[in-house]
C-alpha positions in Angstrom: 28.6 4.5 -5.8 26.5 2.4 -8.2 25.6 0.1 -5.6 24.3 2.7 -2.9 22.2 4.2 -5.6 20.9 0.8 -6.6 20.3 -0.5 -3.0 18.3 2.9 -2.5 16.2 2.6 -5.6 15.5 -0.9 -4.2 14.4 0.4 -0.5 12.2 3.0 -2.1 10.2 0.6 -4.6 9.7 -1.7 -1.7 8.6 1.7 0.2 6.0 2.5 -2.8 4.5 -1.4 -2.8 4.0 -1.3 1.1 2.4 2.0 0.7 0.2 0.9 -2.2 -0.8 -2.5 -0.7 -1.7 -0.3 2.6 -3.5 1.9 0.2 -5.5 -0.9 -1.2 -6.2 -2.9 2.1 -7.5 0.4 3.4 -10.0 0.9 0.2 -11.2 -2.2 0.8 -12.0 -2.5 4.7 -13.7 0.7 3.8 -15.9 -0.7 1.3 -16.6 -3.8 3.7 -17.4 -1.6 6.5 -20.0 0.8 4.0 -21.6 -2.1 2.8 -22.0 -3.4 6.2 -23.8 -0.1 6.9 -25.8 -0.6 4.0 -27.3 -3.8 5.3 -28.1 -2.7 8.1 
C-alpha cells in the first residue's frame, strides 16, 4: 500500500514540474513574441 501511494505522489510531482516548466516556456515565448511586436 505504501508503495502505490509513494509511486503516485511521485507521478503527480513529475505531473506539477511538466506543467510548471510548460507554464514558464509559455510566459516566455509570449514575452518574446510582445517584444517582437514592440520593435516593430
Amino acid at each position: 500500500m505504501k508503495k502505490k501511494a509513494f509511486k503516485d505522489l511521485c507521478v503527480l510531482w513529475l505531473a506539477l514540474t511538466a506543467l510548471c516548466c510548460a507554464a514558464i516556456n509559455l510566459h516566455i515565448s509570449l514575452n518574446k513574441l510582445a517584444e517582437k511586436e514592440d520593435k516593430e
